[in-house]
N, C-alpha and C positions, 0 to 999 in steps of 0.2 A: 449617304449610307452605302456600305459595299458591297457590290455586286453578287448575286446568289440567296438564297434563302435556305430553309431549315430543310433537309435530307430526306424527313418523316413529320409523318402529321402526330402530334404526340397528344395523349387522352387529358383531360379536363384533369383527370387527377395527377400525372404526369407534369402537366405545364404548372398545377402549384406547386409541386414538391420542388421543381427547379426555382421557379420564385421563389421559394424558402429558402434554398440552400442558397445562393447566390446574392439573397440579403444578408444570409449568415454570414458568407465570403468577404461582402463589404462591413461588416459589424466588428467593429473592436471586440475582441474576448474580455477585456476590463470593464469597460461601460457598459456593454452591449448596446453601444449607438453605432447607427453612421460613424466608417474613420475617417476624422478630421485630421490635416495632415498628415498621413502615413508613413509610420516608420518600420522599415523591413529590418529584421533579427538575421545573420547567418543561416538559421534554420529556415528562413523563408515565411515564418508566422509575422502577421505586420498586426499593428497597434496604433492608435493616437499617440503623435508626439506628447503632448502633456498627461494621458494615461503613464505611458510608458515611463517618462522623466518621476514622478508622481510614486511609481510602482519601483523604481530601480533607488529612489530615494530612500522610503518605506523597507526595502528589505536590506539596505544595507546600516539605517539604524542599528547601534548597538552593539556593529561590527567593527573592529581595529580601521583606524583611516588608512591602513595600506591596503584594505580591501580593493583587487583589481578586478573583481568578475561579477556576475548576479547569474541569474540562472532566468532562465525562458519564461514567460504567468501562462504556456500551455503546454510545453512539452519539458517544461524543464532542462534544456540542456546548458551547458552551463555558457555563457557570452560575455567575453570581452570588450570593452572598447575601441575605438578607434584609436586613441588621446587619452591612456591615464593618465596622464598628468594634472588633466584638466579637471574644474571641480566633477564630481557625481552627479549636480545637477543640470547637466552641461551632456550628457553622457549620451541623453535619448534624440538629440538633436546632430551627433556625429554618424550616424545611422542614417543609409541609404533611403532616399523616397520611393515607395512603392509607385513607379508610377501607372503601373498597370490598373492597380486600385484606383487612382487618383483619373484618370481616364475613361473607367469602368462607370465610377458614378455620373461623373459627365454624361456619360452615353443613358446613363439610365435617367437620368433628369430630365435630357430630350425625349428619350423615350415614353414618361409618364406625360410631358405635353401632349395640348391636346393635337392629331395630325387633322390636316384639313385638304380637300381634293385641289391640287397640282391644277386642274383641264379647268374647272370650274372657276378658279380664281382668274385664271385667263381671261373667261367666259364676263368677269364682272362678278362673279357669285363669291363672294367674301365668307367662310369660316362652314364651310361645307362639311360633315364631319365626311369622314372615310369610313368604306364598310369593307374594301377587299384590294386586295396587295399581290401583284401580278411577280410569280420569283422569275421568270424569265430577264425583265428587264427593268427589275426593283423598282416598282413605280406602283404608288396606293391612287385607288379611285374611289369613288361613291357608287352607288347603284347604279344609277343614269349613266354616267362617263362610260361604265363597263358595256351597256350597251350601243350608247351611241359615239363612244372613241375607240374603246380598247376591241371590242371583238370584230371592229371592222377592218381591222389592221392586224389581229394577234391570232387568227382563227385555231393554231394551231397546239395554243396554251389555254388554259383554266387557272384566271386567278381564285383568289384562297379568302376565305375568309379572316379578317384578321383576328378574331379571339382564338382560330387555330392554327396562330402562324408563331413560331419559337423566336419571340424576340430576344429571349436571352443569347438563343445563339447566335445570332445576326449580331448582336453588340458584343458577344465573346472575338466575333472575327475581324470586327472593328478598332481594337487593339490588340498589341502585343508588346509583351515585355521586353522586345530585341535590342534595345537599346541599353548601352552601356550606363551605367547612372553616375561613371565618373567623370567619362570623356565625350557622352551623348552620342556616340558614333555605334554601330553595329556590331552584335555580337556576333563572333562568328569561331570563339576557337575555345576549346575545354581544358582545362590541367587537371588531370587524374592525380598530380602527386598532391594537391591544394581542395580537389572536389569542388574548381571556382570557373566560372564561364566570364568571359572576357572578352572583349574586342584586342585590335591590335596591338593597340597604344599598350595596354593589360598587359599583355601576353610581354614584351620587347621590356616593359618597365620592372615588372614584379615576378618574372616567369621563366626571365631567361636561362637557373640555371636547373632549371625542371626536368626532369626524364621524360615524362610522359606527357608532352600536348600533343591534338590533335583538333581535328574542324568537327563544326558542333555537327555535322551531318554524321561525320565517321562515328562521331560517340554515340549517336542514335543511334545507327545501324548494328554496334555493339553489342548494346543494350536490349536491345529489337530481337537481336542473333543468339542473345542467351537467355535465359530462364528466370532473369532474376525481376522484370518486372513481374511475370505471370505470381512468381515466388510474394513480390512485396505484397501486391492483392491481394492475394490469399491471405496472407498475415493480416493486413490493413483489416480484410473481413471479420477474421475471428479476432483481431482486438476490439472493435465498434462490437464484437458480440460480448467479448467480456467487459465491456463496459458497462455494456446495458443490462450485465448479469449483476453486474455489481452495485448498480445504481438503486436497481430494484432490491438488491438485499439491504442496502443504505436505506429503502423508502422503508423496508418492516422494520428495521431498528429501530428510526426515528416514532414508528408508529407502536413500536412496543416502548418504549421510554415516557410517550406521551401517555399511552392507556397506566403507564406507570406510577406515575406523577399523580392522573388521576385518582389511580384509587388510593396513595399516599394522602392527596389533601385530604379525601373523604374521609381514613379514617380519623385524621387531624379532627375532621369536624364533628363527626360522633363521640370522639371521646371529649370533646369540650364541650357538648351539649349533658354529660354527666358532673360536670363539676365549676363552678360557680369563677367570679372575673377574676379573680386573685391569679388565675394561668393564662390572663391575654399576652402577659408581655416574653411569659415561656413558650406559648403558640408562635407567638411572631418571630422568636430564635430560629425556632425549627421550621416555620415556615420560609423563612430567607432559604435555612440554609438548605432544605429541599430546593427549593429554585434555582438558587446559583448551581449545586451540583446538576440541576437537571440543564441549566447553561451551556454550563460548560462542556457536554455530553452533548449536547445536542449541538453546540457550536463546531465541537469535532464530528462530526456526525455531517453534517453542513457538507465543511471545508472539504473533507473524501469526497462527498459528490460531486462539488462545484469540480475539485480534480479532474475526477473522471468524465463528467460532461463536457469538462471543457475538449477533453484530449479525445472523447469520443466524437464531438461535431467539427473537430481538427479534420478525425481523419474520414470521416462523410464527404467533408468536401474536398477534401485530396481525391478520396472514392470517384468522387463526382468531375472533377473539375482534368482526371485521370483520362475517364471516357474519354469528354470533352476535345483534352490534349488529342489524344487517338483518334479522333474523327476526322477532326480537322489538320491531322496532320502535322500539328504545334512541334516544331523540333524542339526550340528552347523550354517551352511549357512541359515537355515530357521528361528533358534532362531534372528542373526544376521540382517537380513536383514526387521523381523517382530520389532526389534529395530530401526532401519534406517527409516524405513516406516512410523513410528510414528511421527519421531522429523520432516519427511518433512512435513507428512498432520499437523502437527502442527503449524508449521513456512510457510505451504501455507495459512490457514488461518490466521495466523497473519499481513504475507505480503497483504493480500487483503483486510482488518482492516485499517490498515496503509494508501494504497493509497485510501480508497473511503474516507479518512479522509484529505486527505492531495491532493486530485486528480481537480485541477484548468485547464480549457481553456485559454489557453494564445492565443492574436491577438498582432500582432505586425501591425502597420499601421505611414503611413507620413503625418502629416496635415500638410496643410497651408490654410494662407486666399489670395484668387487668385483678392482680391481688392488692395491687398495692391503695384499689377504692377503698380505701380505712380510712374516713376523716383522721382519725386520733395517730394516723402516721406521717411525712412529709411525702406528696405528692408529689410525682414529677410527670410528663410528656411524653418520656419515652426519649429516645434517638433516632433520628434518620440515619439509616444503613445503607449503604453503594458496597454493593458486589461486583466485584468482576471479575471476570472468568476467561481464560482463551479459548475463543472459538476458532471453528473453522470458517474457513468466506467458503460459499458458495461454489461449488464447481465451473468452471468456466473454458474454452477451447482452446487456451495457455496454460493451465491448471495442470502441475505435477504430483502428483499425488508425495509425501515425506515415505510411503513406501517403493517407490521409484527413485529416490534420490541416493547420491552416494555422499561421502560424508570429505568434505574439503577444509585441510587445516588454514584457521584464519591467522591466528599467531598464539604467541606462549607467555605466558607473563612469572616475574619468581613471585612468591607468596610471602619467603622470609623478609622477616623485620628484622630491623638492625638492633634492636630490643629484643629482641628472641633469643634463648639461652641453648635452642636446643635445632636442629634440624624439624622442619615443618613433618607431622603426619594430618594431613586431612581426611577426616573419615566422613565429613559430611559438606557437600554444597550445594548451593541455591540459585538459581541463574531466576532473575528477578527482570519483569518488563521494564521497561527503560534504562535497562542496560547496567543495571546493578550485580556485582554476585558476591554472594555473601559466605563464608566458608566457617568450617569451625575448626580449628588446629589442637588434635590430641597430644603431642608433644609440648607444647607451652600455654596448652589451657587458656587459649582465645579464641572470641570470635572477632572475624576478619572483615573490612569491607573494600571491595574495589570495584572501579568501572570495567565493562566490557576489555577494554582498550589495557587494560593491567595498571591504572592508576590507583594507589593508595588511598584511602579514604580517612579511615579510622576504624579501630579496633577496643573492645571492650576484656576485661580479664573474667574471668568466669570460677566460682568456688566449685571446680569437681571436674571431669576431663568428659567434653564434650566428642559423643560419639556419631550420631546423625542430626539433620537438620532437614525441616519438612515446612512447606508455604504452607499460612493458615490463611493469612487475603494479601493483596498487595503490598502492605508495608509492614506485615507483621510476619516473624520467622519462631520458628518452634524449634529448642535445639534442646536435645537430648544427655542428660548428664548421663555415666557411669554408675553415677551412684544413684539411681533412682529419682532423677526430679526433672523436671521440665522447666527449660526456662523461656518465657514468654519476648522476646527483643522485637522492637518497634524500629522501621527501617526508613528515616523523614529526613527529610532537610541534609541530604549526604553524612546522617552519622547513625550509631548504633545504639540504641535507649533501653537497658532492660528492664519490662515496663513490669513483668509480674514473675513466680515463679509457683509449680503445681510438687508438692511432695508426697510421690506415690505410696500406697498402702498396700506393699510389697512384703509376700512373708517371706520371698528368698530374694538377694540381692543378685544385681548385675542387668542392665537395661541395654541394648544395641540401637537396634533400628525404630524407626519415629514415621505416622504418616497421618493425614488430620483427613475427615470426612464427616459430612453429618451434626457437625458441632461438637464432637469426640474425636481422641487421638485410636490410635491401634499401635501398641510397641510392644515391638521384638525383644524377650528374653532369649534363655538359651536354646531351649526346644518349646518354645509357649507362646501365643499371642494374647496380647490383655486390651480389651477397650478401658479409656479410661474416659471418665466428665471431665471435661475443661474448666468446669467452676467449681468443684469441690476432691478433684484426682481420687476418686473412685474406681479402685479398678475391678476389672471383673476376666476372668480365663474366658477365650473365645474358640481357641483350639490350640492340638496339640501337636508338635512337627518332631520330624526325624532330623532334622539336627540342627546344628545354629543358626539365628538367623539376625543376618548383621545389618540389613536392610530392607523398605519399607518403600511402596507407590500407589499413592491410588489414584485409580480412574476419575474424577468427578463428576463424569457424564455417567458412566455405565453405575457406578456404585462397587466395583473392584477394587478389591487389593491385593495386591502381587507381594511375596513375600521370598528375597532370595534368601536360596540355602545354601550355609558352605561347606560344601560337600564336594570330595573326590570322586566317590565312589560312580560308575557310570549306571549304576542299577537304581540309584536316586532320585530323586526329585533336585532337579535346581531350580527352578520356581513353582512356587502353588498360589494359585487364585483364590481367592475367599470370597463368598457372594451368597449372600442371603442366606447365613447359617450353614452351608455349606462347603467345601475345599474340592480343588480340581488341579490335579498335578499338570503343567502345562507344558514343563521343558522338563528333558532327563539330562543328567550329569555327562555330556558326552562332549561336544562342540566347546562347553565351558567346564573350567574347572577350579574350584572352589571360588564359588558366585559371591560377588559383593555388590556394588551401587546397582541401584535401580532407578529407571522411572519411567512416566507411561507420558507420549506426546498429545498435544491437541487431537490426532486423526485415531487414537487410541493405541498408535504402536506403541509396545514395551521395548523400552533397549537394559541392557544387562552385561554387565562387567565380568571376566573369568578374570581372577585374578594370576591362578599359576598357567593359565592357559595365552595369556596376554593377548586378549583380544574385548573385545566390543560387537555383540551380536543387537542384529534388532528383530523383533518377534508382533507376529498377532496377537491378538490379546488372547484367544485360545490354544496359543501355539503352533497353527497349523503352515503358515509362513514363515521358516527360519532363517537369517542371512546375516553374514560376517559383514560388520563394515567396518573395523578396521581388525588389523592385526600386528604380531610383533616387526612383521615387515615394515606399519607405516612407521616405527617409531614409540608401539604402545608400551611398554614394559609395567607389570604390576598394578591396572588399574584398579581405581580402590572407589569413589563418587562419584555422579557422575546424576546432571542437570541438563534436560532439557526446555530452551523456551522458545517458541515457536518451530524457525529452521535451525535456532543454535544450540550448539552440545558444547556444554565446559566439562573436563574429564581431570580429575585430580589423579597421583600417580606414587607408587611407595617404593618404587624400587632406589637405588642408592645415587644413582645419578638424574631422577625424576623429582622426587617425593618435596622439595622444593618451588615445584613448576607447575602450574595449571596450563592445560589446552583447551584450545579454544576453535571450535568448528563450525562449518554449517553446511546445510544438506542443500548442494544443486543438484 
């Protein structure tokens, strides 16, 4: 063992947490076993060679055979091979040996043997155990030895007891990763242009036409001499906090899905205890399909933790193994692990990107209608219903608030068909989660379907000129005819189905804007808001406005609806809130002029289209926060819809060299 002991006497609960972490270190992130064979990633995360092989197999199923990369099972960055050429299963075995790991456990294998006293064996005393371990001159005794060898010779030290002696670090000091894993020789020099540490052979074969090497000490002292380890900590800290923000909001989901489910089966079981066997094999429809849905919900549900656990105990023990480096002085370990430390806070943030973009409330719930207990009628069970709704995640110490963000064009896609008779007007669009948007086209009387990305889907013809269009659940869209009707389109399987159609009981014609809450719509006439039933289009006057109102948002959290007006005048209302029988003018005609698209984000911002003013404001929901995010400077001319869904805004456009083009943004 080598010379030295542990620094500090560290506390009973100290010496487990490093046992913990330091198993974690040797623990494959795929198994969570012991690594068997170790194979190091670029990014420095290592794996079981046949995890890995296993896992880089698995995810490139289903993908094109020219597939040449896979991405990280912790940090996700994206990793090449050494040898495309060679097969995929071939791939986890061209990867470096950790042998640091692979030494580590060595070390800890002796170290869980059992130690027996050195003096004693001499003595003839065969398997003596050891009480106490002298760090002066590395050498363990038994009680007796200490007194009648070591303190007659050592008066000057106090050995230690060994349950408080850090053998982790003693076997941290007993290897190190210095060696080259291509040429077995020493590393000693860094390439800043590569971010790769190397010995000579390295450096001479793959390096030579580099700008920046330099000796792995200079790169320390660099790095030492600026801010950016102090910088990566800090980060590493508050992502391990947003993990742990996240994980805990993961555990109430999963615990509100399950109290879910619960009371779905129950009422499944009350209402079958009123009606006789002839509904066992109706129950057991609905019972699958409550459970697969509650699967598959909880299966995603799962998968985000397992994400976030895994990248949170990534970066614990970077956290840890960071110290560690800095104590001891670890040159290479320091370069290494200020590598590792990046690709996590990188891929933390990306991970957090990802679910506040993709991050929905799901209800699972059983209706029925409890009239329909008429023997003399046909019976049914009801339907299991899945809701969901975009939430917000949790606040966390990377967490931007959508009212702190600016608004960054992602690209533009055209809208017109080659079947289209006339120049596109879009007066209504949907931006739908998993990257669908759906649009309605007032000039050729369709509605439209395309991906994020501007790909064509399919498009339906529609009897009457479709003016807005409002989300009623995930795959269903509510698109607003001119002449008073509502048409019901189902949005599955990549195409567009129009599944029903509502024919208002309208005593004056002309219908604009459309927006669904509550199990009812709310549409904008000229100066009038009407609710109307979804099952039978009853409508009913809600209130009365000063002047047209071409668009429609509601809240679904707050129970708000925003209703723009389009209006010049700057004495007016451009938008009014409506809320529990009530109206509240929230923005005046000033910043915007003659208001069109509306809608209201997850965190409750409203944003709001000027059309002759060409810009894009986004607002509180009381009005009391107003801000331009974009204007005719970026590019806006004449916006006319306008969809947000999570950090994304699609912006449809009617001036002459727009009104064919959707834009397409999102808020960093």
């Amino acid at each position: 063992m080598a010379e030295g002991g542990p620094r500090h006497q560290p506390s009973s609960i100290e010496g487990e947490r490093r046992q913990s972490l330091d198993s974690q270190l040797l623990e494959c992130p795929i198994c969570l076993e012991q690594l068997r064979h170790p194979k190091s990633l670029p990014c420095l995360h290592s794996f079981c060679q046949e995890c890995l092989g296993s896992y880089i197999t698995k995810e490139l199923s289903g993908k094109t055979a020219s597939a040449s990369s896979f991405s990280c099972p912790v940090c996700r960055k994206v990793t090449e091979p050494v040898s495309q050429s060679e097969a995929k299963e071939t791939w986890a075995e061209q990867f470096p040996t950790n042998n640091l790991a692979v030494e580590m456990i060595k070390l800890s294998q002796k170290t869980s043997e059992k130690t027996t006293c050195r003096p004693c064996e001499k003595k003839g005393k065969m398997n003596v155990p050891v009480k106490l371990w002298c760090e002066q001159y590395n050498t363990f005794f038994c009680a007796a030895c200490k007194v009648d060898h070591h303190d007659m010779f050592h008066e000057e030290c106090e050995p230690k007891d060994i349950a408080d002696v850090n053998m982790s670090a003693i076997m941290r000091r007993e290897v190190s990763p210095n060696d080259c894993g291509k040429h077995n020789e020493k590393m000693e020099y860094y390439c800043e242009d590569h971010q790769l540490l190397g010995c000579s052979k390295c450096i001479i074969v793959d390096h030579r036409k580099c700008e920046v090497v330099m000796s792995i000490e200079e790169s320390r002292d660099k790095l030492r001499n600026s801010s950016k380890i102090d910088d990566l900590m800090d980060l590493l800290h508050k992502c391990t906090e947003a993990m742990k923000t996240l994980i805990k909001d993961i555990g109430e989901q999963l615990q509100s899905i399950f109290y879910d489910q619960d009371t779905a089966l129950k009422s499944l079981t009350d209402l079958r205890q009123n009606i006789d066997r002839r509904f066992d094999s109706l129950q057991k429809e609905l019972t699958d399909k409550l459970i697969t849905h509650f699967k598959e919900e909880k299966e995603n549900l799962e998968v985000s933790r397992q994400q976030c656990e895994r990248l949170m105990f990534a970066m614990q023990n970077t956290l840890t193994s960071s110290e560690e480096a800095t104590m001891t002085d670890n040159t290479v370990g320091t370069i290494c692990l200020f590598q590792r430390g990046q690709a996590e806070v990188a891929s933390c943030k990306g991970l957090i990107q990802e679910l506040e973009k993709s991050s929905v409330s799901t209800t699972l719930r059983h209706e029925y209608d409890t009239q329909t207990f008429d023997t003399n009628t046909d019976l049914t069970m009801g339907k299991i219903v899945v809701d969901k709704q975009q939430r917000n995640l949790p606040t966390t110490t990377l967490s931007v608030p959508l009212s702190e963000r600016q608004l960054r064009i992602m690209g533009k896609f055209n809208i017109k068909l080659p079947s289209d008779k006339s120049n596109c007007t879009s007066c209504g669009i949907i931006y739908l989660h998993g990257g669908f948007i759906v649009l309605g086209d007032w000039a050729n009387k369709n509605i439209k379907l395309f991906t994020e990305n501007g790909d064509f889907l399919c498009n339906i013809s529609m009897d009457g000129t479709p003016v807005d269009l409002c989300q009623v659940d995930d795959n269903t869209v509510a698109v607003m005819l001119r002449e008073d009707t509502i048409c019901m389109v189902s949005v599955e399987d990549l195409k567009l189905t129009l599944t029903s159609t509502i024919k208002l009981s309208m005593t004056t014609k002309g219908c604009y804007g459309i927006t669904y809450r509550n199990n009812r719509f709310v549409v904008g006439k000229d100066t009038s808001l009407h609710s109307v039933s979804r099952k039978f289009g009853i409508t009913s006057k809600i209130h009365t406005l000063k002047s047209r109102c071409l668009h429609l948002a509601s809240d679904h959290q707050s129970g708000h609806v925003f209703a723009s007006l389009h209006t010049n005048n700057p004495n007016e209302s451009a938008v009014t809130r409506l809320s529990a029988g009530s109206s509240t003018d929230v923005l005046k005609s000033g910043v915007l002029k003659l208001t069109t698209g509306i809608d209201v984000d997850m965190e409750h911002n409203v944003y709001v289209c000027g059309y002759n003013s060409h810009n894009v404001i986004q607002m509180s929901g009381d009005g009391t926060h107003v801000r331009e995010l974009l204007s005719s400077s970026d590019g806006i001319q004449k916006p006319r819809a306008i969809s947000v869904c999570g950090d994304r805004v699609v912006i449809t456009n009617q001036s002459p060299d727009q009104q064919n083009t959707v834009h397409v943004f999102q808020l960093v």
